[in-house]
mmCIF file of the N, C-alpha and C atoms, coordinates in Angstrom:
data_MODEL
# 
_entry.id   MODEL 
# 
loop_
_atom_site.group_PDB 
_atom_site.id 
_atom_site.type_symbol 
_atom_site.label_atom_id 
_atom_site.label_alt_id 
_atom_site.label_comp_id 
_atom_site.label_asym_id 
_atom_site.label_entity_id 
_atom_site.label_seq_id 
_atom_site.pdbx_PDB_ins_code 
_atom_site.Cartn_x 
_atom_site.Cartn_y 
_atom_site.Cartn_z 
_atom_site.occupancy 
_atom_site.B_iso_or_equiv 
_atom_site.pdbx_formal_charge 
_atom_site.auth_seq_id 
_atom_site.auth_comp_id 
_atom_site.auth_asym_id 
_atom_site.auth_atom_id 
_atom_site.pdbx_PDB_model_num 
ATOM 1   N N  . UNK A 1 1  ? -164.902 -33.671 51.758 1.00 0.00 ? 1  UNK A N  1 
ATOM 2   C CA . UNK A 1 1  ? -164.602 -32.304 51.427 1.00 0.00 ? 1  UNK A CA 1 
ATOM 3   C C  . UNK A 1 1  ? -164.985 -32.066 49.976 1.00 0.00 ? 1  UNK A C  1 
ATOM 4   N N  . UNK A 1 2  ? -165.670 -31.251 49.482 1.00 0.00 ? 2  UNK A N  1 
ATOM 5   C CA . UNK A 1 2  ? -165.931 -30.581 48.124 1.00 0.00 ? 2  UNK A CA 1 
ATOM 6   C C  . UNK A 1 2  ? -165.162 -29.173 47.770 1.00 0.00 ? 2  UNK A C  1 
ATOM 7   N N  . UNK A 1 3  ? -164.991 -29.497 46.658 1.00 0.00 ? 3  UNK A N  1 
ATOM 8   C CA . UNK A 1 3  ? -163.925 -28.094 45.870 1.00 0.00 ? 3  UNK A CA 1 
ATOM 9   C C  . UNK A 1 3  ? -164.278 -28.237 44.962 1.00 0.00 ? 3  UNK A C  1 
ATOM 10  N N  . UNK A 1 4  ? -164.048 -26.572 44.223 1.00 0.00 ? 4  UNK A N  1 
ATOM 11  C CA . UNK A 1 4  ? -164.813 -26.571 42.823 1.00 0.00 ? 4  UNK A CA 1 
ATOM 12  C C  . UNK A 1 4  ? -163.641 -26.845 41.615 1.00 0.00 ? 4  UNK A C  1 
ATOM 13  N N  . UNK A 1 5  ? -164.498 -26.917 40.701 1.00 0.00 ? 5  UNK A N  1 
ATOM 14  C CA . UNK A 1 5  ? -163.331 -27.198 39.265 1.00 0.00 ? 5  UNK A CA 1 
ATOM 15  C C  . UNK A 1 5  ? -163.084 -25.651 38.571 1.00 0.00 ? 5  UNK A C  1 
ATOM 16  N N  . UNK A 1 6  ? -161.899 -25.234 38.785 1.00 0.00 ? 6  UNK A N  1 
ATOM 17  C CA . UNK A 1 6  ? -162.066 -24.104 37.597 1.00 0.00 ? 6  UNK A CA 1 
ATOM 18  C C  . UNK A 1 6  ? -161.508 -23.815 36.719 1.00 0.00 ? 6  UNK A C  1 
ATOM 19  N N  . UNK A 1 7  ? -161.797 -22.955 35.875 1.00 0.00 ? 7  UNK A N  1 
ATOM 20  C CA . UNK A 1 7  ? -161.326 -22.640 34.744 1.00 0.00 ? 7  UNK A CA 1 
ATOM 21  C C  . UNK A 1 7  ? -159.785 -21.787 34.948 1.00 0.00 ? 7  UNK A C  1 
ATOM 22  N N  . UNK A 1 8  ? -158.653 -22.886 33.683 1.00 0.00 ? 8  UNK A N  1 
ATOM 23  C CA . UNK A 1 8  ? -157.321 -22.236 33.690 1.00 0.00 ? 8  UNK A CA 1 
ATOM 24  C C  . UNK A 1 8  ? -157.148 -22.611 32.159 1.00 0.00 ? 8  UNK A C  1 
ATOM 25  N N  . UNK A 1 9  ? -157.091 -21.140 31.563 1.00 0.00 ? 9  UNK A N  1 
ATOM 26  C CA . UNK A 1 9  ? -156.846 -21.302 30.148 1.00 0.00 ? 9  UNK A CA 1 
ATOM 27  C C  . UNK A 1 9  ? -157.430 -22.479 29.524 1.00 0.00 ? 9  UNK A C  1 
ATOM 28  N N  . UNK A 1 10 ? -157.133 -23.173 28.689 1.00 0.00 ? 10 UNK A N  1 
ATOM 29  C CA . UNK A 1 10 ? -157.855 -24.367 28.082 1.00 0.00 ? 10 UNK A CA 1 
ATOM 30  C C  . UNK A 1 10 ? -158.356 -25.585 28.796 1.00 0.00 ? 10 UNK A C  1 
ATOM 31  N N  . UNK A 1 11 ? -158.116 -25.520 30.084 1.00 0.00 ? 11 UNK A N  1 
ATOM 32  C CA . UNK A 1 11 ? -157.986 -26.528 30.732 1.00 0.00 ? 11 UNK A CA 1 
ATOM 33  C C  . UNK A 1 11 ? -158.440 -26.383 32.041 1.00 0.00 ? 11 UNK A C  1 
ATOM 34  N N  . UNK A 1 12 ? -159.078 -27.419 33.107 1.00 0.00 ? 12 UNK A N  1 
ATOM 35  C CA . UNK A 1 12 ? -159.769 -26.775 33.879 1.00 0.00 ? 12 UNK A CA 1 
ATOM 36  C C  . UNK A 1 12 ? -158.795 -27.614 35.106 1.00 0.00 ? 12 UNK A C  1 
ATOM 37  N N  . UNK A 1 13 ? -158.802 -27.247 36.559 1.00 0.00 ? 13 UNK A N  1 
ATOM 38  C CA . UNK A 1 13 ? -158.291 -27.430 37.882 1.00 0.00 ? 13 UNK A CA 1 
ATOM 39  C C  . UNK A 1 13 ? -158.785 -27.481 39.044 1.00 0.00 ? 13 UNK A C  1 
ATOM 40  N N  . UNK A 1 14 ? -157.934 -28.064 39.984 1.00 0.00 ? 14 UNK A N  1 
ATOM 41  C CA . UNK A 1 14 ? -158.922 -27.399 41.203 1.00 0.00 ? 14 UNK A CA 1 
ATOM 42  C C  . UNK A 1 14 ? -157.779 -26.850 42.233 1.00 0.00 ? 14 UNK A C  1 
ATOM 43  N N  . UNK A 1 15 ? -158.225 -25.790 43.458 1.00 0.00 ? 15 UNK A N  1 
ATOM 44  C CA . UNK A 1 15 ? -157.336 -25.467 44.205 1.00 0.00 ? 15 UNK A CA 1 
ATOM 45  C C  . UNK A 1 15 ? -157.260 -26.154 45.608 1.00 0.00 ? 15 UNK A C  1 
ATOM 46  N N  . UNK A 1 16 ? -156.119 -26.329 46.309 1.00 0.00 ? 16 UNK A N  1 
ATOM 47  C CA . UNK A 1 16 ? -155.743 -27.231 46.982 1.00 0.00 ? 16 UNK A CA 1 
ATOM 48  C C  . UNK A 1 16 ? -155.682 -26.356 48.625 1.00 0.00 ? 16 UNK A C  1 
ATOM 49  N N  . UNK A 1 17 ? -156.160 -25.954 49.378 1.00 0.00 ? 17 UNK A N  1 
ATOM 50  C CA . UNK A 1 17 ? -156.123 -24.895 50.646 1.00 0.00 ? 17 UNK A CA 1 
ATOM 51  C C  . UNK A 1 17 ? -154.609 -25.158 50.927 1.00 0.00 ? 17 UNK A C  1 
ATOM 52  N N  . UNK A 1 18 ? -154.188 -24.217 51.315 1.00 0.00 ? 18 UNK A N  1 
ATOM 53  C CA . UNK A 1 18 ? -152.879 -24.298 51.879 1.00 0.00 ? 18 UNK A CA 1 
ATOM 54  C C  . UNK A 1 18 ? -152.499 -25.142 53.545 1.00 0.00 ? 18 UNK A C  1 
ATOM 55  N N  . UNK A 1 19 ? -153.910 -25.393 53.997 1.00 0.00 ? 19 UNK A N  1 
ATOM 56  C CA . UNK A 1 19 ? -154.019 -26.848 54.664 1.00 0.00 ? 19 UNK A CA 1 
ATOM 57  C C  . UNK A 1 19 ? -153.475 -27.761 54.641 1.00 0.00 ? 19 UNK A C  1 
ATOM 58  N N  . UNK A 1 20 ? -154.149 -28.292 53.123 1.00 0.00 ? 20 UNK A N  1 
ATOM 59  C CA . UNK A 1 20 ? -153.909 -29.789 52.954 1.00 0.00 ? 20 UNK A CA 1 
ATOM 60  C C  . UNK A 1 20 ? -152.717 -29.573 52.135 1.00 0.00 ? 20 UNK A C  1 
ATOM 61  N N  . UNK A 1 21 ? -151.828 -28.793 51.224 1.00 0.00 ? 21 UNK A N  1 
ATOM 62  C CA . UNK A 1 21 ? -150.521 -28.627 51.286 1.00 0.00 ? 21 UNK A CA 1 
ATOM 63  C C  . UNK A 1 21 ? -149.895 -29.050 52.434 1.00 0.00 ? 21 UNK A C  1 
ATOM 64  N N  . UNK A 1 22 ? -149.936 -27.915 53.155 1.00 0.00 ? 22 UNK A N  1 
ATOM 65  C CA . UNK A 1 22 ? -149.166 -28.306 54.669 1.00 0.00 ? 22 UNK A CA 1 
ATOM 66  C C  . UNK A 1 22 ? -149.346 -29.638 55.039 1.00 0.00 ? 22 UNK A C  1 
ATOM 67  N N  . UNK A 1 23 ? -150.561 -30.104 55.326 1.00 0.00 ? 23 UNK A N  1 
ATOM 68  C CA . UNK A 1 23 ? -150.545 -31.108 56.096 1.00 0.00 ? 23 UNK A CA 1 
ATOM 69  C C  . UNK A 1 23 ? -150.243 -32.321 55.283 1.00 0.00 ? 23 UNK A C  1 
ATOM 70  N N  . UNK A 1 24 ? -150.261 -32.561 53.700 1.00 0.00 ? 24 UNK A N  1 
ATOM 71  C CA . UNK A 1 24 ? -149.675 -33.362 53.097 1.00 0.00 ? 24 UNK A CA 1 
ATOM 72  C C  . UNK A 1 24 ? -147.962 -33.689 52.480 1.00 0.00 ? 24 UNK A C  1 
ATOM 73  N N  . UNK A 1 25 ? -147.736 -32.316 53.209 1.00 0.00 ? 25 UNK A N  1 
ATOM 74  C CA . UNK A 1 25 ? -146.439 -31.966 52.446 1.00 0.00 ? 25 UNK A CA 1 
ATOM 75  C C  . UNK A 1 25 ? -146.463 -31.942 51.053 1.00 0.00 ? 25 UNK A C  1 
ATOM 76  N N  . UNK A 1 26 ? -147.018 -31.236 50.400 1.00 0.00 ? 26 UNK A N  1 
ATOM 77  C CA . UNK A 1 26 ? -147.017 -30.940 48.915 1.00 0.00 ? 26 UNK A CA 1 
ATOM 78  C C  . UNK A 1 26 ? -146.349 -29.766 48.626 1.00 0.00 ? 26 UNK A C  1 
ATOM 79  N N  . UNK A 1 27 ? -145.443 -29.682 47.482 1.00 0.00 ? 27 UNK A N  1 
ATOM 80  C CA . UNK A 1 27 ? -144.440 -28.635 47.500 1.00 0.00 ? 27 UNK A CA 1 
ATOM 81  C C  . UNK A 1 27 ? -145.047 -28.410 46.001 1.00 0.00 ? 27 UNK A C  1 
ATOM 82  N N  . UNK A 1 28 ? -144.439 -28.991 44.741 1.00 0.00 ? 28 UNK A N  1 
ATOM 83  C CA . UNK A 1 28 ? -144.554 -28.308 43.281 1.00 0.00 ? 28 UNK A CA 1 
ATOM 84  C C  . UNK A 1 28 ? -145.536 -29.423 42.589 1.00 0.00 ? 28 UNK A C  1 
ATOM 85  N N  . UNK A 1 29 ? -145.670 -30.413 43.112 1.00 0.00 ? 29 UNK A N  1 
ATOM 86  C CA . UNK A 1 29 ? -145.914 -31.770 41.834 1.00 0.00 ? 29 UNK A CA 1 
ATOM 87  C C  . UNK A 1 29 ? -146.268 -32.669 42.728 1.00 0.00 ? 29 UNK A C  1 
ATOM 88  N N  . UNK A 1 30 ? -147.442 -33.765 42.268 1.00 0.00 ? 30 UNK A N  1 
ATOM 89  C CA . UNK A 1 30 ? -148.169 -34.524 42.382 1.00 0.00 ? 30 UNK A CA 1 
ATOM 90  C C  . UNK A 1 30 ? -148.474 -35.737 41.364 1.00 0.00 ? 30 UNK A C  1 
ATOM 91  N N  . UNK A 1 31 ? -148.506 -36.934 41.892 1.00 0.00 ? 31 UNK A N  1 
ATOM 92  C CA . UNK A 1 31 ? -147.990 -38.016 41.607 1.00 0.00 ? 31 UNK A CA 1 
ATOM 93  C C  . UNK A 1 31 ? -149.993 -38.317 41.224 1.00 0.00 ? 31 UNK A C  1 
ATOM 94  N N  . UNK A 1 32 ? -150.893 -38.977 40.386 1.00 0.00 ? 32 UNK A N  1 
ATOM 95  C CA . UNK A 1 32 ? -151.941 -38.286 39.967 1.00 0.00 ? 32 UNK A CA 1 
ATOM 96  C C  . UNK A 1 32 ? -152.200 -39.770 39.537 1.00 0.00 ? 32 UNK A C  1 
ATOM 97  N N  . UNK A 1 33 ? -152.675 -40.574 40.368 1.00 0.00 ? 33 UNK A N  1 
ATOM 98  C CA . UNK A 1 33 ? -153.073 -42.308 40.041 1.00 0.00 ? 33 UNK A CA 1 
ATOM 99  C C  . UNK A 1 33 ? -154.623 -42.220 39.829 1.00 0.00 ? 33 UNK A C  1 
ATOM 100 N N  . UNK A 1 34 ? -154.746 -42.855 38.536 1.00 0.00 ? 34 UNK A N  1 
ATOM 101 C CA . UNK A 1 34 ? -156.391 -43.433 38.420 1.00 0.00 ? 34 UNK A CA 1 
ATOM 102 C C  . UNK A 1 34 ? -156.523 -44.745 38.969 1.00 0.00 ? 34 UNK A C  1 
ATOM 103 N N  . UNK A 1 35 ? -157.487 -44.835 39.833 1.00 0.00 ? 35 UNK A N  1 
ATOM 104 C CA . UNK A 1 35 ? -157.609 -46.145 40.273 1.00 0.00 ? 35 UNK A CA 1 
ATOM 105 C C  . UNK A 1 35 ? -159.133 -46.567 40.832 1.00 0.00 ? 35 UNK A C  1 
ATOM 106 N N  . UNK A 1 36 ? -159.570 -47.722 40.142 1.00 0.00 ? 36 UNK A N  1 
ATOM 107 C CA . UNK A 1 36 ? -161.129 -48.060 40.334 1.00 0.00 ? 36 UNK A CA 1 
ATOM 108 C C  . UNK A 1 36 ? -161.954 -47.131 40.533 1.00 0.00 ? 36 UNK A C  1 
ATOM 109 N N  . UNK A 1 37 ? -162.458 -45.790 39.334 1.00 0.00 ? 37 UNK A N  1 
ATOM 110 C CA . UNK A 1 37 ? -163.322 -44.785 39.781 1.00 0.00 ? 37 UNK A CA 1 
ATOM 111 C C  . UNK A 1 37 ? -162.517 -43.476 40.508 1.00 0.00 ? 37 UNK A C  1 
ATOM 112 N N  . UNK A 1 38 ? -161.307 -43.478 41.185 1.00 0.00 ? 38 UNK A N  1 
ATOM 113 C CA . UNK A 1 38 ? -160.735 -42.697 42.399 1.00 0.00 ? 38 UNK A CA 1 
ATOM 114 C C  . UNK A 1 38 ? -159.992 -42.116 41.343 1.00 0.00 ? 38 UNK A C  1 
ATOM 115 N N  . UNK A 1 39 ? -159.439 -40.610 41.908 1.00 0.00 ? 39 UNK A N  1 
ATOM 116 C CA . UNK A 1 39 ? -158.476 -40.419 41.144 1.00 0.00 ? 39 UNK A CA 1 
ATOM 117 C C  . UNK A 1 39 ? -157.520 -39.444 42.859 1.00 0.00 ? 39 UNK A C  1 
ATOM 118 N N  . UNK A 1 40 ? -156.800 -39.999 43.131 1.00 0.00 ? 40 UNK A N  1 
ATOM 119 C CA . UNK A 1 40 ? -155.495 -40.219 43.856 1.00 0.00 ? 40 UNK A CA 1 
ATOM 120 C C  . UNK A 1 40 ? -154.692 -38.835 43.778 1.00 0.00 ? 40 UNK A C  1 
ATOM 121 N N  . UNK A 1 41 ? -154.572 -37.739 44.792 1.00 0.00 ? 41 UNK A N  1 
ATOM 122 C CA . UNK A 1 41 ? -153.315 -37.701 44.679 1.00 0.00 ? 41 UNK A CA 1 
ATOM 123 C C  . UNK A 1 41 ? -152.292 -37.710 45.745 1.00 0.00 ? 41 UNK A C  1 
ATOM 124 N N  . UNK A 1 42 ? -150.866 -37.955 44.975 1.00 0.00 ? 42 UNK A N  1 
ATOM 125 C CA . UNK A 1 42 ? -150.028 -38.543 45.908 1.00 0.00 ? 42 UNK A CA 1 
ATOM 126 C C  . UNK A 1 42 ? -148.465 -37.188 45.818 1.00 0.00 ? 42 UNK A C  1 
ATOM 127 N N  . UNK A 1 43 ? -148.067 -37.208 46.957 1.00 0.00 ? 43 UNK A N  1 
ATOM 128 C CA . UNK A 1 43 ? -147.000 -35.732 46.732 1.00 0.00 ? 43 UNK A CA 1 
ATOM 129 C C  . UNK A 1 43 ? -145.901 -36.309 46.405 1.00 0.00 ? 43 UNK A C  1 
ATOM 130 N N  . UNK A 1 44 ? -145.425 -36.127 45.697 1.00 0.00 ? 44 UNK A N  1 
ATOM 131 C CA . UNK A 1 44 ? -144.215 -36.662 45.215 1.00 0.00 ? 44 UNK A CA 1 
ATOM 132 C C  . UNK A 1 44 ? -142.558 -35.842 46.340 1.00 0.00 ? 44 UNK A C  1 
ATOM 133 N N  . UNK A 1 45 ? -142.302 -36.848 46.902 1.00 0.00 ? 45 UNK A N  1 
ATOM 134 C CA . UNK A 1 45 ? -141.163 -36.264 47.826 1.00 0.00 ? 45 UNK A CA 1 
ATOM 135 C C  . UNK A 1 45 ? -139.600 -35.987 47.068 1.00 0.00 ? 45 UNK A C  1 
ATOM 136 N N  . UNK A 1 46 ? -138.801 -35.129 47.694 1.00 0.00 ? 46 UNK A N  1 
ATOM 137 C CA . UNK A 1 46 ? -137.520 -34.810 47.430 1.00 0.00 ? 46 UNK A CA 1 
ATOM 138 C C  . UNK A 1 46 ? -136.748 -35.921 47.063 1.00 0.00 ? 46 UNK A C  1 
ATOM 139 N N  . UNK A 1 47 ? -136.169 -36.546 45.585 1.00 0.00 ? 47 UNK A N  1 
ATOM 140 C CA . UNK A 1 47 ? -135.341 -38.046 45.781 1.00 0.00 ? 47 UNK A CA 1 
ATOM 141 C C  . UNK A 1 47 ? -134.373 -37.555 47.091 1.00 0.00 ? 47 UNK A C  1 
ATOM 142 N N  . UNK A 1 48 ? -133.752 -36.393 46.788 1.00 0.00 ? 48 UNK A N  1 
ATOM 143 C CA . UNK A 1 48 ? -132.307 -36.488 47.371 1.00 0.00 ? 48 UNK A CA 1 
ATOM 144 C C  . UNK A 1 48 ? -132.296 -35.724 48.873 1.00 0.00 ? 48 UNK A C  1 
ATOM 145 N N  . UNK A 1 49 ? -133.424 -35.556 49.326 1.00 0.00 ? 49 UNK A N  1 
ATOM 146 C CA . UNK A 1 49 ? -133.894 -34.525 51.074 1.00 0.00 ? 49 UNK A CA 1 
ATOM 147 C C  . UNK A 1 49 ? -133.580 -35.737 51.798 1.00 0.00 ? 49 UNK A C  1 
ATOM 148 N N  . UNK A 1 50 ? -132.756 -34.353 52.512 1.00 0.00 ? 50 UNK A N  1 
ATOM 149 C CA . UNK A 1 50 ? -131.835 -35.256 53.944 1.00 0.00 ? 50 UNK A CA 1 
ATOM 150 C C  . UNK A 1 50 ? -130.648 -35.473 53.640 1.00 0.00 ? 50 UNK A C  1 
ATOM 151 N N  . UNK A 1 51 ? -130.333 -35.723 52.310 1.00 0.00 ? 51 UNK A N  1 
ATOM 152 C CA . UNK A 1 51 ? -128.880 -35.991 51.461 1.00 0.00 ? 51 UNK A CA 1 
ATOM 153 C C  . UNK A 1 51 ? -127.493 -35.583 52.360 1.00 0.00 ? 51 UNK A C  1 
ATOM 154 N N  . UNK A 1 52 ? -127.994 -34.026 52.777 1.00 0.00 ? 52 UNK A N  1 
ATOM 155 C CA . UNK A 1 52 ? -126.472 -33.276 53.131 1.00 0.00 ? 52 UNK A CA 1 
ATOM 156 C C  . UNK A 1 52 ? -126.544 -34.094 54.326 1.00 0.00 ? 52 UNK A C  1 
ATOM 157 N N  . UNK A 1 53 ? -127.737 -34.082 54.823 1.00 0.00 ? 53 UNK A N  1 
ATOM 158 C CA . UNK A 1 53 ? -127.175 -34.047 56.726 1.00 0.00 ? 53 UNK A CA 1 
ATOM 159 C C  . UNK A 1 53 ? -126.480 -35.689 56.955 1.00 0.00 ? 53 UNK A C  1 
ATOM 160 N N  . UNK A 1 54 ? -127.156 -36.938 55.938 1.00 0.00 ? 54 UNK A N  1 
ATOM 161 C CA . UNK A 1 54 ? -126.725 -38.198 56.348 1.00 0.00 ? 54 UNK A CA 1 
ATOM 162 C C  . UNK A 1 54 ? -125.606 -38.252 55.455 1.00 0.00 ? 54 UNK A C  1 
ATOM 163 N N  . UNK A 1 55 ? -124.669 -37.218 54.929 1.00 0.00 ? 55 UNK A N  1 
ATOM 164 C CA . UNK A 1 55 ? -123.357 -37.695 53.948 1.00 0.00 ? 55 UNK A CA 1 
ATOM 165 C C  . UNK A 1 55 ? -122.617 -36.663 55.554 1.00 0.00 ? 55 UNK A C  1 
ATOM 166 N N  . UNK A 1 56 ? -123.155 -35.493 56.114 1.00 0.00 ? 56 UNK A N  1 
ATOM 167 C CA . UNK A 1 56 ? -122.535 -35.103 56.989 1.00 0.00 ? 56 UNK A CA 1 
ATOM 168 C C  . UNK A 1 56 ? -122.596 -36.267 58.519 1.00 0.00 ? 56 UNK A C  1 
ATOM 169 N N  . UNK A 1 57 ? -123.224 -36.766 58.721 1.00 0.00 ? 57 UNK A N  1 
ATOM 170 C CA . UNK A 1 57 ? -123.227 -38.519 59.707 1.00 0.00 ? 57 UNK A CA 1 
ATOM 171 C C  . UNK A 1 57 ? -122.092 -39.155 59.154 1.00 0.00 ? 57 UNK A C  1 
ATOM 172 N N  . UNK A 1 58 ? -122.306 -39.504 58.089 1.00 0.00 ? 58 UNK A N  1 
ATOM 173 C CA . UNK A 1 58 ? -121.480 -40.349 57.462 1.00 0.00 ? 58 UNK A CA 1 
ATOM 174 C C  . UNK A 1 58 ? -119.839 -40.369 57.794 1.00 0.00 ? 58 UNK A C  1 
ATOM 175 N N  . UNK A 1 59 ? -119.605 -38.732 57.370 1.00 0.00 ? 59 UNK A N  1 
ATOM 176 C CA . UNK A 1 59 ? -118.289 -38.047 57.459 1.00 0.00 ? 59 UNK A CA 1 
ATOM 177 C C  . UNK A 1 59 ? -118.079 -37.829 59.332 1.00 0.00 ? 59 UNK A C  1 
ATOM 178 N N  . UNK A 1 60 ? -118.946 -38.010 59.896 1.00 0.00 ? 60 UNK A N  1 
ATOM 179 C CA . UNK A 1 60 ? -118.586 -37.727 61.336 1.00 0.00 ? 60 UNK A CA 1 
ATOM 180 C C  . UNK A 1 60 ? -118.196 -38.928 61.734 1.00 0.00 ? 60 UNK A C  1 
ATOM 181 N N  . UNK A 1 61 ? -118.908 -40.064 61.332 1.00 0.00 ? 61 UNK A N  1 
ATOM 182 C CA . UNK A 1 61 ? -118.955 -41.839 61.718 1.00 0.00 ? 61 UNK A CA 1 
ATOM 183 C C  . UNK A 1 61 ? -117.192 -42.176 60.765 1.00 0.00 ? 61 UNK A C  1 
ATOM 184 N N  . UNK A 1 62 ? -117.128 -41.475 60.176 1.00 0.00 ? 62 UNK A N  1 
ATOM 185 C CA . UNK A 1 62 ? -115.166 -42.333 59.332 1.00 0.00 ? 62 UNK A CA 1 
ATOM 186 C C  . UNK A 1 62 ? -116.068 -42.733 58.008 1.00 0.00 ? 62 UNK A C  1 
ATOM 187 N N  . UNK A 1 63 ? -117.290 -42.530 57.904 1.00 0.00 ? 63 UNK A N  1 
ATOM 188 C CA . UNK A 1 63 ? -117.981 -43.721 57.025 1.00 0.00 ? 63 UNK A CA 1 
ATOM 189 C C  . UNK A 1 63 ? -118.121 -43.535 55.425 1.00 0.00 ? 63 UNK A C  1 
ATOM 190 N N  . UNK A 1 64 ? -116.969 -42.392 54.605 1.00 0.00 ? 64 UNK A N  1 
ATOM 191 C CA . UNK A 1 64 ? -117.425 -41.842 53.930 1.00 0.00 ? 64 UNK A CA 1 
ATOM 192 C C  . UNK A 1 64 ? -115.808 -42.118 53.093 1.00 0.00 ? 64 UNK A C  1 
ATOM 193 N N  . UNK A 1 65 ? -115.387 -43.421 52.818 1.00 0.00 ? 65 UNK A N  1 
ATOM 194 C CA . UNK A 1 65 ? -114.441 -43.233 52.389 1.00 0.00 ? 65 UNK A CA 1 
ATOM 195 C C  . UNK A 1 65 ? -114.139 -44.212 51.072 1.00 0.00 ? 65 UNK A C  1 
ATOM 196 N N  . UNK A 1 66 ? -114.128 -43.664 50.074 1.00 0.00 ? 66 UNK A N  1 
ATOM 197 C CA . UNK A 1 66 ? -114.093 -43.944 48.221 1.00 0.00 ? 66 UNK A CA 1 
ATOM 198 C C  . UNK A 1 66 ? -113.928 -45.414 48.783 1.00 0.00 ? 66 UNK A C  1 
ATOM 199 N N  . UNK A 1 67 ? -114.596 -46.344 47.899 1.00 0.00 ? 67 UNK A N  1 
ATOM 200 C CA . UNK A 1 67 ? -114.246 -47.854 47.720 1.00 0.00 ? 67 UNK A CA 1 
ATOM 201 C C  . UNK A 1 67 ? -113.585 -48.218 46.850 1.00 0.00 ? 67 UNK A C  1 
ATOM 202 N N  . UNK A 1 68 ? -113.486 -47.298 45.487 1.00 0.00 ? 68 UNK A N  1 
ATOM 203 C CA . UNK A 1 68 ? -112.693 -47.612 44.636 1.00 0.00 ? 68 UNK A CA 1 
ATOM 204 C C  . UNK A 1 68 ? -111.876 -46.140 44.314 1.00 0.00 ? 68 UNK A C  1 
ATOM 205 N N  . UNK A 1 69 ? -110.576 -46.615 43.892 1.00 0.00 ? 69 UNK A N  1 
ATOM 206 C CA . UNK A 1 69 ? -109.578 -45.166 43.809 1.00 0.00 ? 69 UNK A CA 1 
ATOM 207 C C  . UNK A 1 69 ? -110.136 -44.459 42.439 1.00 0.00 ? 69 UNK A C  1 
ATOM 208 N N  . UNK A 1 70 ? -110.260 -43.105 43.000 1.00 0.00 ? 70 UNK A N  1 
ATOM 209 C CA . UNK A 1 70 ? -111.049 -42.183 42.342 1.00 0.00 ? 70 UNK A CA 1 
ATOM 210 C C  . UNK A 1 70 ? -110.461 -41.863 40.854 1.00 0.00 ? 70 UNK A C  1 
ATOM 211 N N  . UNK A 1 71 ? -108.904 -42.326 40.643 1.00 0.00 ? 71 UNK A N  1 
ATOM 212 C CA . UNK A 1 71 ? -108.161 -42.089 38.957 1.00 0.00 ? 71 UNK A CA 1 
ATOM 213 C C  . UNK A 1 71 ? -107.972 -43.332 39.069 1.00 0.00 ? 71 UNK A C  1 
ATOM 214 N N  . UNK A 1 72 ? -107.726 -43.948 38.198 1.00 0.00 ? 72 UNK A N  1 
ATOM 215 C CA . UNK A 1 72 ? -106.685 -45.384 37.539 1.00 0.00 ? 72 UNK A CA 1 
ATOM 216 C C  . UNK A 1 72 ? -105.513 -45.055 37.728 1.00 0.00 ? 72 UNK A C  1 
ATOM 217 N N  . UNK A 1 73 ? -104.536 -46.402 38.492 1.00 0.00 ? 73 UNK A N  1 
ATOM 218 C CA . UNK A 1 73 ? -103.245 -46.169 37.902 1.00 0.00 ? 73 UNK A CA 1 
ATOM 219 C C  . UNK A 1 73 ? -103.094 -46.019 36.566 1.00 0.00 ? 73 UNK A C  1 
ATOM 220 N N  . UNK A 1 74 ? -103.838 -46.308 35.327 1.00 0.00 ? 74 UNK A N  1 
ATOM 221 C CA . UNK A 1 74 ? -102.856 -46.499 33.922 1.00 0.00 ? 74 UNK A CA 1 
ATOM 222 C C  . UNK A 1 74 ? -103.870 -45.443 33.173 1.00 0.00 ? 74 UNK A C  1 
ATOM 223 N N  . UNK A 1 75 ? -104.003 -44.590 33.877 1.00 0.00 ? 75 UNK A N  1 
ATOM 224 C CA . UNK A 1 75 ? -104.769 -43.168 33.188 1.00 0.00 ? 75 UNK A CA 1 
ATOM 225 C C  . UNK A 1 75 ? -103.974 -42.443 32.769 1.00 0.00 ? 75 UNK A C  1 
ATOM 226 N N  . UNK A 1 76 ? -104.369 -41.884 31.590 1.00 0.00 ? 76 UNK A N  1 
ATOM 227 C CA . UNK A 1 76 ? -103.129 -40.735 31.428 1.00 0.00 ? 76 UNK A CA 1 
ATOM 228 C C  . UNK A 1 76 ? -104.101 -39.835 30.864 1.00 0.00 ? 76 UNK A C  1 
ATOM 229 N N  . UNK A 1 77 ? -103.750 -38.639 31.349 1.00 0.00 ? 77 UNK A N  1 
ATOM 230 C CA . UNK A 1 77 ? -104.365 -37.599 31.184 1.00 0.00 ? 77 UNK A CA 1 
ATOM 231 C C  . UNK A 1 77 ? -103.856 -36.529 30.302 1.00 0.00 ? 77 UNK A C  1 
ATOM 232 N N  . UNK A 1 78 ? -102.798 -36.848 29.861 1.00 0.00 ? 78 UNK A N  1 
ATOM 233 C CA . UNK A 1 78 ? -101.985 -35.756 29.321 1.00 0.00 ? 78 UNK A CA 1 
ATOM 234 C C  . UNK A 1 78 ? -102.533 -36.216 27.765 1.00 0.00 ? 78 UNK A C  1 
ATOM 235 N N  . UNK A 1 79 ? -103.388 -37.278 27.058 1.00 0.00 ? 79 UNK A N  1 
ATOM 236 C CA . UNK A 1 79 ? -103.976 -37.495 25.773 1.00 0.00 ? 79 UNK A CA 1 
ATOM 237 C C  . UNK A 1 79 ? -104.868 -36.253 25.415 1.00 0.00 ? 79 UNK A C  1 
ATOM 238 N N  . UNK A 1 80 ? -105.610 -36.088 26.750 1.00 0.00 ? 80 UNK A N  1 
ATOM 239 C CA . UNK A 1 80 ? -106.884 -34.912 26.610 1.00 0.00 ? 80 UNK A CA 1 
ATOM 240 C C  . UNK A 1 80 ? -106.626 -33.725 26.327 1.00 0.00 ? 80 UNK A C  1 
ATOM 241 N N  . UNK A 1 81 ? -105.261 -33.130 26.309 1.00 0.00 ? 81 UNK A N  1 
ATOM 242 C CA . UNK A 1 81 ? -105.132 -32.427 26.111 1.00 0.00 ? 81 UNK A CA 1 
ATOM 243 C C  . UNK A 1 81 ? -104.803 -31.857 24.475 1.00 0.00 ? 81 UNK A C  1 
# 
């Protein structure tokens, strides 16, 4: 496939068809490796996608329950004030 380079303010780009978006899943940002001659790009995915639905599994499975108690017994809170 060929695409042209163009001009953006000082600096030049190229545009990406809303194709190979789609079909790469590319959302804002691209992960941009030089490698032997190639220059790579790679879509950088969501760290935290999917987050809600497997903490909502979790909570359906019992599986979602603190390992360690969330205050100290020998906390005192009344200093902060």
């Amino acid at each position: 496939m060929e695409t042209a380079i163009i001009k953006i303010g000082n600096s030049k780009g190229l545009v990406l068809s809303k194709t190979i978006l789609d079909q790469y899943n590319i959302k804002d940002k691209v992960e941009i490796i030089l490698e032997m001659g190639q220059i790579i790009l790679k879509p950088i995915a969501a760290p935290r996608k999917n987050w809600e639905a497997a903490f909502k599994k979790m909570n359906a499975a019992g599986d979602d329950e603190m390992l360690i108690n969330a205050v100290f017994e020998d906390e005192n809170f009344e200093e902060w004030n």
